[in-house]
C-alpha positions, -999 to 999 in steps of 0.1 A, spaced: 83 -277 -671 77 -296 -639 42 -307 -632 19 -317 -598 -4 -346 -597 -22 -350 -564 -9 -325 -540 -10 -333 -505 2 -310 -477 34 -329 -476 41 -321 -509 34 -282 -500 62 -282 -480 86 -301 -504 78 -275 -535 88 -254 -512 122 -266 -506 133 -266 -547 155 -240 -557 130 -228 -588 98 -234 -569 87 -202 -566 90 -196 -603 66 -226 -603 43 -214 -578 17 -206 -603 19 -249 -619 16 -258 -580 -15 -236 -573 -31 -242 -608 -23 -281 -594 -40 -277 -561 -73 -260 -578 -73 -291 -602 -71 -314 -578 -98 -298 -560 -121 -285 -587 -158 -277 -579 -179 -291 -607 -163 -329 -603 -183 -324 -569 -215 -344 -574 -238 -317 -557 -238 -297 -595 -246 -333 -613 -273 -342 -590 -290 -308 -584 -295 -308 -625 -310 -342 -623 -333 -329 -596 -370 -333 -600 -380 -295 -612 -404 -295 -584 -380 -304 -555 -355 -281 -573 -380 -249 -577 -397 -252 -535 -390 -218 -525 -374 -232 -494 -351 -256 -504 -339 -230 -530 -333 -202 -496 -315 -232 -478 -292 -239 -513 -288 -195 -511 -280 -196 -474 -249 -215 -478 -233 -204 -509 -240 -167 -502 -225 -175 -465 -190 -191 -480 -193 -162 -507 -193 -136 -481 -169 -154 -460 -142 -149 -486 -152 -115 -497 -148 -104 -463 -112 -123 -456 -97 -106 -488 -98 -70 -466 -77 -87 -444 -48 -99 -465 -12 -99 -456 19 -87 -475 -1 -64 -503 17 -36 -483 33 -17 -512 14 10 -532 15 -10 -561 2 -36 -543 -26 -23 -523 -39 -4 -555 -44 -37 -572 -56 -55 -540 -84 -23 -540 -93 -30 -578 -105 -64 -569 -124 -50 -542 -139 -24 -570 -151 -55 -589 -170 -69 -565 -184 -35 -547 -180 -12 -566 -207 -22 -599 -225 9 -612 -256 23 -593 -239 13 -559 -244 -24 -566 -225 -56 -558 -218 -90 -564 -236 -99 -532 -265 -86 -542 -266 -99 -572 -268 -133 -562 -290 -125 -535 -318 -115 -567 -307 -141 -591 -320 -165 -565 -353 -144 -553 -359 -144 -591 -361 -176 -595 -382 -180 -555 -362 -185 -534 -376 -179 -497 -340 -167 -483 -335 -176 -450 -315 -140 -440 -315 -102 -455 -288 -98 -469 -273 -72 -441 -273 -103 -423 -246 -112 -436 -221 -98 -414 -194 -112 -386 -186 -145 -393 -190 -161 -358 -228 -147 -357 -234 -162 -391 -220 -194 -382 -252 -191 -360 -274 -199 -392 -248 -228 -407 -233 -260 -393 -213 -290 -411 -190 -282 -434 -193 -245 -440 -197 -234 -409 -159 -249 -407 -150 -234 -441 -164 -199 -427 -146 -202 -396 -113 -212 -416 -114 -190 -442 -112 -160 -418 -85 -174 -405 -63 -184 -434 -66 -150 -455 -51 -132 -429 -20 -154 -426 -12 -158 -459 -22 -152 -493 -22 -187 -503 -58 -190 -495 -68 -162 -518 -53 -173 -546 -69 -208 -544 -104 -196 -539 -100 -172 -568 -83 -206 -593 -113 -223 -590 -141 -198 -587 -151 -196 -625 -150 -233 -627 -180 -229 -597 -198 -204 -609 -203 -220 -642 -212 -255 -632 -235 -234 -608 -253 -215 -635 -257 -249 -658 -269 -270 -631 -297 -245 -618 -301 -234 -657 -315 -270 -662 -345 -257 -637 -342 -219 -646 -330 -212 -685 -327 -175 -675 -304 -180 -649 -272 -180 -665 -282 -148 -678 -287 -127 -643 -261 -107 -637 -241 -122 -613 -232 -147 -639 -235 -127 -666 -213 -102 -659 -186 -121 -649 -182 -146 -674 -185 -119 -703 -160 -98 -686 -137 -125 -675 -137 -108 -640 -130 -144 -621 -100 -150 -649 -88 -124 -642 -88 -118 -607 -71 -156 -605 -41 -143 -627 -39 -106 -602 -37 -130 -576 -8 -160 -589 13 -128 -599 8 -104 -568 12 -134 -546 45 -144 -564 60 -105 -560 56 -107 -525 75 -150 -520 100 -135 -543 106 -113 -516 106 -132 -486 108 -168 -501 107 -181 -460 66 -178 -468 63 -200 -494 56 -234 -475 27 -217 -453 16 -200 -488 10 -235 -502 0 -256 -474 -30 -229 -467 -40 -228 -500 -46 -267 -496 -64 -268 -463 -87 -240 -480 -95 -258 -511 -106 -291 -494 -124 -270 -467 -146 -260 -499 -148 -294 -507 -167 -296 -478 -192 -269 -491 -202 -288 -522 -205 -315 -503 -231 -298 -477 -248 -284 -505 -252 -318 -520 -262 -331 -488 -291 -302 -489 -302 -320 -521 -300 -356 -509 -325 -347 -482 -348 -324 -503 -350 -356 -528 -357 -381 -500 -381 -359 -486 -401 -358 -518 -396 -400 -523 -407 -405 -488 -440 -385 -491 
């Protein structure tokens, strides 16, 4: 079994040129996600050792919501726009995912949802949540680093699929350190549904596996698309670097604020 250590974009394109590599496609992505997984950020770490009244300010807390929702949505959005999944075996498994996250009973989503785990625990969100529309107006309301990984991510999903299944590899890892970082503040917050939900269901495990093996159907199709498949999937997982490392910069400042008062 061959394995990946640090992937760089150089080494997308030499996977690419091995014989078995797209067998292996699933050990490079799960390489990739590795590489760049979310809770070794130190934005989770530090917003745990946050002062409980820094960490609960009702606006500070709309700020930490008005970012995460934003590269959220941004990815949401993108999936509609994926290539390839032409088939009708395809599309209908491309459509369950989008059942998962839109179609929860009572008309509910996961958008939503994190939108009132957050108001539950104060947050003062900086936009409704039909705000959160075209990504060049909501880019209006962001700068740094996920205004870029907004901008990029509506890019990349439509040009490959490599994107897709990166985002999706690492988004349990997220959404856990997520829920035990703000559940050092909030003890009921692991519990809202958002998180809930999706851990107890496995939905994030198991839209990660849809994605490896719908995404390897298609490259053993037209191998000539795995190079761009993995090279994307790299620029998008350090362009979420970059939003754990705005959100961390959100609770830098928040902290100095407090210190310098």
């Amino acid at each position: 079994m061959s394995t990946f250590g640090r992937v760089s974009l150089f080494d997308c394109n030499r996977i690419a040129e091995v014989s078995d590599s797209i067998d292996e496609f699933p050990i490079a992505i799960r390489a990739i996600a590795e590489q760049h997984r979310p809770s070794r950020m130190p934005f989770f770490r530090n917003l745990a050792a946050l002062d409980h009244a820094v960490a609960s300010d009702p606006a500070f807390l709309g700020q930490i919501h008005l970012i995460y929702q934003s590269a959220m949505h941004a990815t949401r959005a993108a999936v509609y726009y994926l290539p390839h999944l032409d088939s009708p075996a395809l599309r209908k498994r491309k459509l369950q995912i989008f059942v998962d996250d839109y179609g929860l009973p009572g008309g509910d989503t996961h958008h939503y949802q994190l939108t009132r785990a957050f108001r539950n625990i104060g947050a003062q969100c900086v936009l409704e949540d039909e705000d959160f529309g075209d990504p060049e107006e909501l880019c209006h309301h962001l700068d740094g680093e996920t205004a870029r990984f907004v901008r990029l991510a509506q890019i990349l999903y439509s040009q490959s699929l490599g994107p897709w299944c990166a985002v999706e590899m690492m988004s349990v890892d997220w959404m856990r350190a997520l829920a035990d970082a703000f559940s050092v503040h909030f003890p009921h917050f692991v519990r809202e549904p958002y998180f809930e939900e999706c851990f107890s269901e496995m939905v994030e495990e198991r839209h990660a596996e849809e994605s490896l093996s719908a995404t390897q159907i298609v490259l053993k199709a037209r191998p000539a698309l795995l190079s761009e498949t993995l090279s994307n999937a790299k620029l998008m997982a350090e362009a979420l670097d970059g939003v754990w490392t705005h959100l961390d910069r959100c609770v830098q400042n928040a902290r100095r604020m407090v210190e310098q008062a």
